[in-house]
C-alpha positions in Angstrom: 25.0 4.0 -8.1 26.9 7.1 -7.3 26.0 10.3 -8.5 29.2 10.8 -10.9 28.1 7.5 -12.8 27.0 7.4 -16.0 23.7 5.5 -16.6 23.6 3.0 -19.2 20.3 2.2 -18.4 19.7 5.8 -20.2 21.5 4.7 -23.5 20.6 0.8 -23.8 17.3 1.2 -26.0 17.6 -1.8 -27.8 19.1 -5.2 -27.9 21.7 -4.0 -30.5 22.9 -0.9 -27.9 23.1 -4.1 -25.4 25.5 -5.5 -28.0 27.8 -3.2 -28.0 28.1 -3.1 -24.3 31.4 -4.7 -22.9 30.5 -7.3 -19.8 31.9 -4.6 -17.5 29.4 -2.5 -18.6 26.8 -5.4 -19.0 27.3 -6.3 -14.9 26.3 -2.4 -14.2 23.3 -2.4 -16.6 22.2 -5.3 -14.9 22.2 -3.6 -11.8 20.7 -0.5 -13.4 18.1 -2.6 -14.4 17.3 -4.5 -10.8 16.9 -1.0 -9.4 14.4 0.4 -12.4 12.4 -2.8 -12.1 12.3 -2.9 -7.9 10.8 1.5 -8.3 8.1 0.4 -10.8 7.1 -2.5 -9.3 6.8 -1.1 -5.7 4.8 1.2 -7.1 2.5 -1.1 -9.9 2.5 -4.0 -7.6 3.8 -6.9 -10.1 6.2 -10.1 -10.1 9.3 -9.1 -8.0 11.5 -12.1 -6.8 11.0 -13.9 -10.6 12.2 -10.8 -12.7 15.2 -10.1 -10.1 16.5 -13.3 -10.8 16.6 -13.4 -14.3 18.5 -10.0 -15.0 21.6 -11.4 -16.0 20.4 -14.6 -17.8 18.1 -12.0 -20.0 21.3 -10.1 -21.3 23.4 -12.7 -22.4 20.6 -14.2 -23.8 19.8 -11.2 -25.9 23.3 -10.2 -26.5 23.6 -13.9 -28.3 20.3 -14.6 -29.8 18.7 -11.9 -32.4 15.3 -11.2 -30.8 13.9 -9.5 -34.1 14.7 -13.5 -35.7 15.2 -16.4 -33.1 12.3 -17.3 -30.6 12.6 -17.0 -27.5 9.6 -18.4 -25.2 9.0 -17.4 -21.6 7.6 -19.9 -19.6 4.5 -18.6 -17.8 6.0 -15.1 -18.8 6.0 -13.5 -15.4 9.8 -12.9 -15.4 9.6 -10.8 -18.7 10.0 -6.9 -17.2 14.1 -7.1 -18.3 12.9 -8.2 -21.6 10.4 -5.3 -22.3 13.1 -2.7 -21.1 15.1 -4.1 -23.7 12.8 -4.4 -26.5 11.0 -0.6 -26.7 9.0 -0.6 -23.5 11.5 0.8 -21.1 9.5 3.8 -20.5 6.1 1.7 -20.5 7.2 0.0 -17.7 5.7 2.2 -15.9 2.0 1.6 -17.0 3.2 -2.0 -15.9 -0.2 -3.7 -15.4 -2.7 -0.5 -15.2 -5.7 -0.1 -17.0 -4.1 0.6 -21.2 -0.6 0.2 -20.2 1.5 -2.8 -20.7 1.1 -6.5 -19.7 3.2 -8.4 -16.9 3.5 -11.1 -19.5 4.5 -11.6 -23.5 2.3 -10.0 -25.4 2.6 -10.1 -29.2 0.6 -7.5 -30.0 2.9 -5.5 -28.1 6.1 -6.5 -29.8 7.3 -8.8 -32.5 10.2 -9.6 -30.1 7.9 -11.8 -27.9 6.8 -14.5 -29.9 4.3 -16.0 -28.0 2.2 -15.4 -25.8 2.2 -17.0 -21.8 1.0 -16.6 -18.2 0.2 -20.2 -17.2 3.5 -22.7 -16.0 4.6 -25.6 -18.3 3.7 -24.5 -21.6 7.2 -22.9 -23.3 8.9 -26.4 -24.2 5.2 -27.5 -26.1 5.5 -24.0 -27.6 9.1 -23.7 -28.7 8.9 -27.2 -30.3 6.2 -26.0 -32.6 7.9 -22.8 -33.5 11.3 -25.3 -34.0 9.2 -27.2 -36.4 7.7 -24.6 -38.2 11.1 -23.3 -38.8 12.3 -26.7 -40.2 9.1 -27.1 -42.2 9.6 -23.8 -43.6 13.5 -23.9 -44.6 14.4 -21.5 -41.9 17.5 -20.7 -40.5 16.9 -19.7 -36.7 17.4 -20.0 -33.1 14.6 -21.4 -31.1 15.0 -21.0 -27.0 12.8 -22.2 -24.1 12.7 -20.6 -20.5 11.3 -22.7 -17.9 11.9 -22.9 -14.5 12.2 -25.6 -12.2 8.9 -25.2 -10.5 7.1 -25.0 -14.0 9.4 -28.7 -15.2 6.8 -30.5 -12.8 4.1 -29.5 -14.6 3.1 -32.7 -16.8 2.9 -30.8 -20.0 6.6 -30.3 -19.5 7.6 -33.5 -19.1 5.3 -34.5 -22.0 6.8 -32.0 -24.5 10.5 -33.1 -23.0 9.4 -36.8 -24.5 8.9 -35.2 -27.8 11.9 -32.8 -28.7 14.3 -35.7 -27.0 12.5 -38.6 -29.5 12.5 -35.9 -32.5 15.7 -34.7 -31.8 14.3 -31.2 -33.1 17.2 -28.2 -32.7 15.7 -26.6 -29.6 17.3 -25.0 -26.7 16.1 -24.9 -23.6 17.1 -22.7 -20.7 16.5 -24.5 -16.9 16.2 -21.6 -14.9 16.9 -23.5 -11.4 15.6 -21.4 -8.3 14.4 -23.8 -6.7 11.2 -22.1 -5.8 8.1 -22.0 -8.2 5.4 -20.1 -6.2 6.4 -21.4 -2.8 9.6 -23.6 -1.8 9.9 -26.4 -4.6 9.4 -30.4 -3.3 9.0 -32.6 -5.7 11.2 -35.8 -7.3 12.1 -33.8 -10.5 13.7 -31.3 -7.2 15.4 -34.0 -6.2 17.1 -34.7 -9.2 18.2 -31.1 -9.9 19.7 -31.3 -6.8 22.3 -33.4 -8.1 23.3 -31.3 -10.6 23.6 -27.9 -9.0 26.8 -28.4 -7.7 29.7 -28.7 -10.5 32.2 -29.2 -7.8 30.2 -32.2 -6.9 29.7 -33.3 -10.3 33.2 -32.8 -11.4 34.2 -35.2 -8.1 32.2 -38.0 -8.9 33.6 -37.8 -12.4 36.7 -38.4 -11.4 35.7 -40.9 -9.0 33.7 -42.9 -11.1 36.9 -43.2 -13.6 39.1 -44.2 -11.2 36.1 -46.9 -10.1 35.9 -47.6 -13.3 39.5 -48.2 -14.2 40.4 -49.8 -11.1 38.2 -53.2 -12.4 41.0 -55.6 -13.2 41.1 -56.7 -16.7 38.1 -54.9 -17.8 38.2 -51.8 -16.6 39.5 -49.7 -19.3 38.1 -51.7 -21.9 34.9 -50.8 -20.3 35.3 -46.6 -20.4 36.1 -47.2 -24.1 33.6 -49.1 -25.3 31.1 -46.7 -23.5 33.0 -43.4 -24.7 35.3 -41.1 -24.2 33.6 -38.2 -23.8 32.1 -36.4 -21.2 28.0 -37.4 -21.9 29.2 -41.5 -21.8 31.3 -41.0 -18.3 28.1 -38.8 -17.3 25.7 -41.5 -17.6 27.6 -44.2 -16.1 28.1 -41.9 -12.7 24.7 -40.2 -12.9 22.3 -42.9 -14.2 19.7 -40.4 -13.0 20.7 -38.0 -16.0 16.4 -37.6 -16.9 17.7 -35.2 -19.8 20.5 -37.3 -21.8 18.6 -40.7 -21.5 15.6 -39.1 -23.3 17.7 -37.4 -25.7 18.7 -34.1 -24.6 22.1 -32.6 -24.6 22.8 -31.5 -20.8 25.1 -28.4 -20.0 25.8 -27.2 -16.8 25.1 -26.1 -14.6 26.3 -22.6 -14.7 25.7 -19.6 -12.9 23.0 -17.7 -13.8 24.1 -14.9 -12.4 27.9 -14.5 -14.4 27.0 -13.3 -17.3 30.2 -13.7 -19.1 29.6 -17.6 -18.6 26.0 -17.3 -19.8 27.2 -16.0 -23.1 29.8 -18.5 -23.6 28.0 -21.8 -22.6 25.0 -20.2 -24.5 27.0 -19.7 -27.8 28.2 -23.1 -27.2 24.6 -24.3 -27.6 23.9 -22.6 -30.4 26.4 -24.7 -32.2 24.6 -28.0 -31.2 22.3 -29.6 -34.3 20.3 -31.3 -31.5 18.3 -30.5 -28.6 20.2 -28.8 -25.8 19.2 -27.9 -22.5 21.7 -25.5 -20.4 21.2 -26.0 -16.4 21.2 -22.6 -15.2 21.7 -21.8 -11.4 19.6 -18.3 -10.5 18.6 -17.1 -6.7 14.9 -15.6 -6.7 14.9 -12.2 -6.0 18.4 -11.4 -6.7 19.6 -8.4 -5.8 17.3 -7.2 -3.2 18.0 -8.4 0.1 14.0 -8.1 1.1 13.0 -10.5 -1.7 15.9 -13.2 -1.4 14.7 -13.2 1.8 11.4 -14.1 1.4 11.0 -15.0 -2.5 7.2 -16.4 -1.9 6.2 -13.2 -1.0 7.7 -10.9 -3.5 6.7 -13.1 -6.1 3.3 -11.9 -6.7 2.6 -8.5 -4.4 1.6 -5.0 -4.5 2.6 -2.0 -3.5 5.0 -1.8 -0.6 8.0 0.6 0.3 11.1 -0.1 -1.4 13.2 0.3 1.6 11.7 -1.4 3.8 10.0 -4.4 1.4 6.7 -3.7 3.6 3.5 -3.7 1.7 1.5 -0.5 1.8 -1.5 -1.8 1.8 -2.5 -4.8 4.4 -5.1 -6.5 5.5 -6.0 -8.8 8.5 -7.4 -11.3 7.2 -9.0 -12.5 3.1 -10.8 -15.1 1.9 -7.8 -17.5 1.5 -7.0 -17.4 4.8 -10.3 -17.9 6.1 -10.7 -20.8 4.3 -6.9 -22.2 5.3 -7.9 -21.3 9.3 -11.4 -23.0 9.0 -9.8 -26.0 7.5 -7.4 -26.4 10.5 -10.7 -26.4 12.9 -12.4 -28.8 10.6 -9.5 -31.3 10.1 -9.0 -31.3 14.6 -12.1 -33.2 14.5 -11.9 -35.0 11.1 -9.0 -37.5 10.7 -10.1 -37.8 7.1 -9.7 -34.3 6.0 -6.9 -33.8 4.2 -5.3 -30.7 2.3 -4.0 -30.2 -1.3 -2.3 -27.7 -3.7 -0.7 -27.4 -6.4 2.6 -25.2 -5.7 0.4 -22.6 -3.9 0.5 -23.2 -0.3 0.7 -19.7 1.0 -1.4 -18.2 -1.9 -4.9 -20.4 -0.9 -4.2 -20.2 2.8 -2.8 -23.6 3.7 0.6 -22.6 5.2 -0.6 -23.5 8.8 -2.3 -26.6 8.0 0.8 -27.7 6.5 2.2 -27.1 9.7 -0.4 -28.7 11.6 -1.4 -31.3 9.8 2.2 -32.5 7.8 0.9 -36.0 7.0 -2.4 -35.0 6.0 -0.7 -31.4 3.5 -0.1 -32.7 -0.1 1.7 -29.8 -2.6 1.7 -32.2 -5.6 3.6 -29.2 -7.6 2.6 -27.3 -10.9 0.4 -30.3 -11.3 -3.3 -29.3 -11.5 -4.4 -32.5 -13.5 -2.5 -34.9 -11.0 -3.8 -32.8 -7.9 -7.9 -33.8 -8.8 -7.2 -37.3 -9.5 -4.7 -38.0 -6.4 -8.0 -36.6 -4.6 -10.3 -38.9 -6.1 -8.0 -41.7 -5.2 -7.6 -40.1 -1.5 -11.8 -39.6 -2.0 -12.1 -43.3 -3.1 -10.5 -44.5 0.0 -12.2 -42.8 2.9 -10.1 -39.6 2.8 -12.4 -36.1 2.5 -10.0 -33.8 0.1 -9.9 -30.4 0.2 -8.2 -29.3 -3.3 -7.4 -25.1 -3.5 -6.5 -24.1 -7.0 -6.8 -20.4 -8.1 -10.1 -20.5 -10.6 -7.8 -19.9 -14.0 -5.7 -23.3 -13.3 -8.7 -25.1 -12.1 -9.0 -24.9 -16.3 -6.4 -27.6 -16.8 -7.9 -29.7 -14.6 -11.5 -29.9 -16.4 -11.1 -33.5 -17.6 -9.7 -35.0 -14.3 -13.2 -33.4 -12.8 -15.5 -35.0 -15.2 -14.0 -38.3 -15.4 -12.2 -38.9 -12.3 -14.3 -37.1 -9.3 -17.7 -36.7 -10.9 -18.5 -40.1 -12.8 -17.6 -42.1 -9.5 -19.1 -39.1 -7.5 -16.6 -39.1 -5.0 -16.5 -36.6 -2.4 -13.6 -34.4 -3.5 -14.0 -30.5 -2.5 -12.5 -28.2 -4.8 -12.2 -25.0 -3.4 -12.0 -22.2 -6.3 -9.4 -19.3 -4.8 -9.8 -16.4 -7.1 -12.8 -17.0 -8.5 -13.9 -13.8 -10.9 -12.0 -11.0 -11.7 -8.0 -10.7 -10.2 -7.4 -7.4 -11.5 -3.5 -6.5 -12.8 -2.8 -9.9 -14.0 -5.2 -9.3 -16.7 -6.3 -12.4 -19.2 -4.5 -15.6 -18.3 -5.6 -15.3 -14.8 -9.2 -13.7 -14.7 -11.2 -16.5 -13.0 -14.4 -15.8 -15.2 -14.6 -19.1 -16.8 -15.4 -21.7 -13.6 -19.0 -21.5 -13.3 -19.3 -22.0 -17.2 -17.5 -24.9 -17.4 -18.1 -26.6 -14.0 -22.0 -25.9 -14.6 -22.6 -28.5 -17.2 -20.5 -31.2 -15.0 -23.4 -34.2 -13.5 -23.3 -34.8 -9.3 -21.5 -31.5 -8.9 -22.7 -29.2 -6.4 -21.6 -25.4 -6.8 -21.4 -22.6 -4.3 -20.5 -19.3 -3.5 -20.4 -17.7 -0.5 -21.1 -13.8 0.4 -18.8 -13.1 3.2 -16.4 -14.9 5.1 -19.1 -16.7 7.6 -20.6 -18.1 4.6 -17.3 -20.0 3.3 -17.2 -21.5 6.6 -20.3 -22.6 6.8 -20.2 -24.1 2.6 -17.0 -25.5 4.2 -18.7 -27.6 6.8 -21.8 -28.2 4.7 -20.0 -29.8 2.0 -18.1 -32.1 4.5 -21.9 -33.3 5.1 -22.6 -34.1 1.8 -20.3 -36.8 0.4 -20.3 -36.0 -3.1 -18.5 -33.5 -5.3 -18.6 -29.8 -4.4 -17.0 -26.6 -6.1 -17.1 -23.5 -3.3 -15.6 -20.8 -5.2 -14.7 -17.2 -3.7 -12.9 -14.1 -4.9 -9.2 -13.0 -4.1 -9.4 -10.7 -1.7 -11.3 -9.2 1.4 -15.4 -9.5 2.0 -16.9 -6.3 1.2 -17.0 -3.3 3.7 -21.1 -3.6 2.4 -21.5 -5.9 6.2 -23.8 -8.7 5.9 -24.9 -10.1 9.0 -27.6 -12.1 7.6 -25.8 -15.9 7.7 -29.2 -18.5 7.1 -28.5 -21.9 7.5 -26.8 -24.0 4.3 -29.6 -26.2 2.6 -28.8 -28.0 -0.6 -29.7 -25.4 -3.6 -31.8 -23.2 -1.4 -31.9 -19.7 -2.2 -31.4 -17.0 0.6 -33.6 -14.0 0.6 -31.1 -10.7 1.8 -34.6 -8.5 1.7 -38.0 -8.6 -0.1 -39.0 -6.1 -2.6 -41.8 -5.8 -5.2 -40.6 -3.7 -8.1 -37.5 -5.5 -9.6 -35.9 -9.2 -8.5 -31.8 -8.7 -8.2 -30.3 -12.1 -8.2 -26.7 -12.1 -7.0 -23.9 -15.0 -6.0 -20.9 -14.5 -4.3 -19.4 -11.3 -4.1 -21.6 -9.9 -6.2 -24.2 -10.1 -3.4 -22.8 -7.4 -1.9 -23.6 -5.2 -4.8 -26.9 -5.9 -4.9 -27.0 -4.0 -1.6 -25.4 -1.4 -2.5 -27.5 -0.7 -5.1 -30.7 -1.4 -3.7 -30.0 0.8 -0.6 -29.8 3.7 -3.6 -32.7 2.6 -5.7 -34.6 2.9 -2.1 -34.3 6.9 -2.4 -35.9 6.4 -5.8 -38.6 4.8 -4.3 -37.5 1.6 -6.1 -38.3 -1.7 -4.3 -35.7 -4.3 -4.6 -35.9 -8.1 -3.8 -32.1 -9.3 -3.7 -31.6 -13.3 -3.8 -28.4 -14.9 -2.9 -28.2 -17.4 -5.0 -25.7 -19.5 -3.0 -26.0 -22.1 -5.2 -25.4 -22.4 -8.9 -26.0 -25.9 -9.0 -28.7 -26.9 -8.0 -30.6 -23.8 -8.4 -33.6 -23.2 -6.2 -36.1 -22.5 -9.1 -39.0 -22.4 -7.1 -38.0 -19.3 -5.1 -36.0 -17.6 -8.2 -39.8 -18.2 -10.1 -41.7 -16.7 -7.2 -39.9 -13.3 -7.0 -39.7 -13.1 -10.8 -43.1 -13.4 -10.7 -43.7 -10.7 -8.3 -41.9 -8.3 -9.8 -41.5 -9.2 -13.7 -38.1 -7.3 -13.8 -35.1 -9.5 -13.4 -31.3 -7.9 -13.2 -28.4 -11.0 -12.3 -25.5 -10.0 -10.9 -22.1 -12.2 -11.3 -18.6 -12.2 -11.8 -18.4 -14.7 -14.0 -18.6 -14.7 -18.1 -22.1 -13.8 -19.6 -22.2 -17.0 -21.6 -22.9 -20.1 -19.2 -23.0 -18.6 -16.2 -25.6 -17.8 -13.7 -27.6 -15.4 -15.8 -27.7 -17.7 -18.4 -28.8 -20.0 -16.0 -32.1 -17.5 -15.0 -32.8 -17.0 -18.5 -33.5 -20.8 -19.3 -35.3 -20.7 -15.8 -37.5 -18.2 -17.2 -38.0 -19.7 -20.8 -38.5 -23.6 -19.3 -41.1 -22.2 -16.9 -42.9 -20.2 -19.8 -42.8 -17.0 -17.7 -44.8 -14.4 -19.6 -43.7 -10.8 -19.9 -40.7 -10.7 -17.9 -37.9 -8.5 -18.2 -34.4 -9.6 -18.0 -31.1 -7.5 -17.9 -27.9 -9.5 -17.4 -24.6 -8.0 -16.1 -21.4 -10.3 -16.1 -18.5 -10.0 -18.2 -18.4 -10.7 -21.7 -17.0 -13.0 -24.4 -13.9 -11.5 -24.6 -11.0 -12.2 -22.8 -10.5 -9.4 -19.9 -7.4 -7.5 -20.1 -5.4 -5.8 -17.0 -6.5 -3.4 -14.5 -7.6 -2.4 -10.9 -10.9 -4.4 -10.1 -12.9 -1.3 -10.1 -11.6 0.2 -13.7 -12.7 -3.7 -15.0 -16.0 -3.7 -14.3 -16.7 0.3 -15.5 -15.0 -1.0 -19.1 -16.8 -3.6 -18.6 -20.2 -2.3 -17.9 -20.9 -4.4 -15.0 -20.2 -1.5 -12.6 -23.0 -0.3 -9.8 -23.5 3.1 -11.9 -24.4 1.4 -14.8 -26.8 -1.4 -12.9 -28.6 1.3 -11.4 -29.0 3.1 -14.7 -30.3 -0.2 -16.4 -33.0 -0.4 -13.4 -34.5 3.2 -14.0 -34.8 2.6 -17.4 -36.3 -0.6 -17.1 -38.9 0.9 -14.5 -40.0 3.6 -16.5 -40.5 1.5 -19.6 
């Protein structure tokens, strides 16, 4: 922008100021826009490459759809920033993902324009078919729309609610946005059909081509193009027999480019007409807009701060746990022809980019595909193979039944390796990884760790390799603590390790959380409080005979976790202590509770929270004295 300009960025404060707008004008707001979004973000940290690419498709779909009546559902949600400028949060972007300011996804409690509410991939066509028939239940006259992207159509629940709206025929449109990127660099078969489509030159060509073919067959030729149709859908599926969308029922436009907003609104008004399902093919490039992000759209998808000129991150680090685990894997698997590697469209996230490299026949990315990633293991598992699956914790979630009755029942030596376990900060509810040691806990022939450090990951790593049977190893996002632990015992199944002895109050700790426990008990030493700290290590089994002898000793219990108070390991001390018939212990339990956790830095979490050092140590006074 020059200085002279005017900024309509200043005057748009609603979708019915965007109206107005001429597409002139619309093409500057857009860029407006790009450059409000790429200041906030460098400084919130937040979803960069997503919400770039979407600028344009956002305006021409809110210039032709009434936000404050039709529906329009973001798929996983990430790429809503443009839509929250639009729709009274322009200014709020800038609490983007702190502590009481505004979520990086649809929130409805924050506006009546988003309609539902996302943050995990696949979900919007599911969602948007219930809103259509709602609508049609109801006698409503209204515009229902679906966002997905390309990445997210992999995801089985897609394809499932796909099935539905093209057998119902419910009106429903649905917006492909085609990057072809979900988190990393898409591969997948539903990819490969895209790729046929992306090109309307190409398409337009074999068209042509296929009618000539056609025509050219003597006697029957043009008998044949009639009595398929005239019209451009019959010709379609003879050239394209691949054409997923129209043979289940769908209406296929496009593809058109996402990025030409004058298009957008005219093939989107065109769909608006339809009384059927319609999905509209839309062509967008990741990180439009800003040269560092097209570059390298995997890393500005998810990142934190960083210098807007440059693209560099402010804040780096040498090494986390991820990448421990994706380095210790590549010196496991040298030795190990068996181990193999899987994700699920997360390669660089949980580490694995250089295994890939290494090890190509032996990498699976399976896609958005959680449920399809556990049970290929337990196939892999079932014939010799030792699978190493890395999910983040939250998607781990969709993946609970393929745990239980694929892996565990045969007990099959699958290793599902938890990235994000506990608390992730800024991406607030849908992805707090509080839930896994709940729900794996109850799960027969499933062996749970956490490690402490980095050393300890590597050496749960090899141990589980040892053990033949299903294993979760869970670990946080992020760096080990600057609290050093040198103290690495050897790995024995559901043994305790004891960080120090004390006699006044038992501090039971896993993962992380260990850490902690030192901290605190280096300050309770100047009170002249005595603290015995156990890492857990394991959460299944549990070593109940040391946990019972320190509780014991002491009679004052605190557990320390980063996981959800209900289930989880203090639970899990609490029946200890009741089964044994302990007698006049003390218990104080400090995880976080049955609420779903909102957005914020780590630190501001656990002080709302109450599971911060201040208020542990607090607790421990108190319980001393009384």
């Amino acid at each position: 922008m020059n200085d002279g300009d005017i900024m309509l960025l200043e005057k748009v404060n609603n979708t019915e100021d965007l109206k107005k707008l001429k597409i002139k004008e619309k093409k500057q707001l857009a860029q407006e826009i790009r450059e409000y979004i790429i200041d906030v973000v460098s400084k919130n940290g937040g979803h960069l490459a997503s919400n770039l690419g979407v600028v344009e498709l956002t305006l021409a779909l809110e210039s032709v759809f009434d936000v404050e009546k039709d529906k329009i559902v973001w798929d996983v949600g990430h790429q809503c920033y443009t839509h929250k400028i639009l729709n009274g949060r322009k200014e709020k972007l800038k609490t983007l993902r702190q502590l009481n300011g505004i979520s990086g996804f649809p929130k409805t409690n924050e506006s009546n324009t988003d309609c539902f509410n996302t943050g995990h991939s696949s979900t919007s066509i599911s969602a948007a078919m219930g809103l259509a028939k709602a609508r049609d239940l109801n006698n409503d006259n209204y515009s229902v729309v679906a966002v997905i992207g390309d990445g997210a159509l992999t995801g089985g629940m897609a394809l499932e609610a796909l099935n539905h709206v093209g057998y119902t025929k419910t009106k429903l449109i649905i917006i492909l946005n085609d990057n072809e990127m979900s988190i990393s660099q898409n591969s997948s078969g539903m990819n490969k059909l895209l790729t046929k489509l992306r090109s309307k030159k190409k398409y337009r060509k074999s068209n042509e081509y296929g009618k000539r073919v056609i025509n050219s067959i003597p006697l029957i030729g043009k008998e044949t193009v009639k009595i398929v149709g005239k019209g451009k859908k019959a010709i379609k599926q003879l050239i394209l027999p691949g054409m997923y969308f129209e043979e289940i029922g769908i209406n296929y436009l496009g593809p058109v480019d996402g990025h030409n907003i004058s298009d957008l609104e005219s093939i989107l008004k065109r769909a608006k007409n339809f009384e059927e399902p319609v999905l509209i093919h839309v062509k967008t490039i990741k990180g439009k807009g800003y040269a560092p992000a097209e570059n390298n759209p995997t890393k500005f998808h998810g990142i934190g701060k960083f210098d807007k000129a440059t693209g560099e991150t402010l804040s780096k680090s040498s090494t986390n746990y991820s990448k421990v685990f994706g380095n210790k894997l590549v010196e496991m698997a040298k030795d190990n022809v068996r181990i193999v590697g899987i994700t699920a469209a997360m390669k660089d996230g949980v580490g694995l980019t250089e295994f890939a490299k290494q090890y190509p026949d032996r990498f699976f990315d399976v896609g958005i595909a959680e449920q399809h990633a556990i049970t290929f293991a337990a196939g892999l598992a079932q014939n010799g193979m030792i699978p190493f699956v890395s999910i983040y914790s939250s998607f781990y979630q969709r993946a609970y039944d393929q745990v239980i009755h694929d892996v565990c029942t045969q007990n099959l030596p699958v290793i599902m390796c938890v990235d994000r376990a506990g608390i992730v900060g800024n991406d607030g509810e849908t992805h707090q990884g509080v839930y896994d040691i709940a729900f794996f806990k109850n799960v027969p022939n499933l062996t749970i760790m956490a490690p402490k450090n980095y050393k300890e990951l590597e050496q749960m790593m090899e141990y589980a390799v040892k053990l033949e049977s299903p294993v979760v190893i869970r670990y946080p996002r992020g760096e080990e603590s600057k609290t050093i632990i040198r103290q690495n015992k050897k790995i024995s199944l559901g043994k305790v390790e004891i960080i120090r002895e004390g006699t006044d109050i038992s501090i039971i700790a896993i993962g992380n959380k260990v850490a902690n426990a030192i901290e605190i008990s280096d300050r309770l030493k100047k009170k002249n409080i005595s603290c015995e700290i156990i890492n857990v290590r394991f959460i299944k089994p549990l070593d109940t005979k040391e946990i019972i002898k320190s509780i014991n000793k002491t009679k004052n219990v605190i557990t320390i976790e980063d996981g959800t108070i209900i289930g989880g390991l203090g639970s899990t001390i609490k029946e200890t202590i009741v089964d044994n018939e302990l007698n006049d212990i003390k218990i104080k339990c400090f995880a976080y509770p049955d609420k779903f956790i909102t957005h914020g830095t780590n630190k501001e979490l656990e002080s709302k929270y109450k599971v911060d050092n201040e208020t542990i140590i607090k607790t421990i006074v108190k319980m001393k004295k009384s």
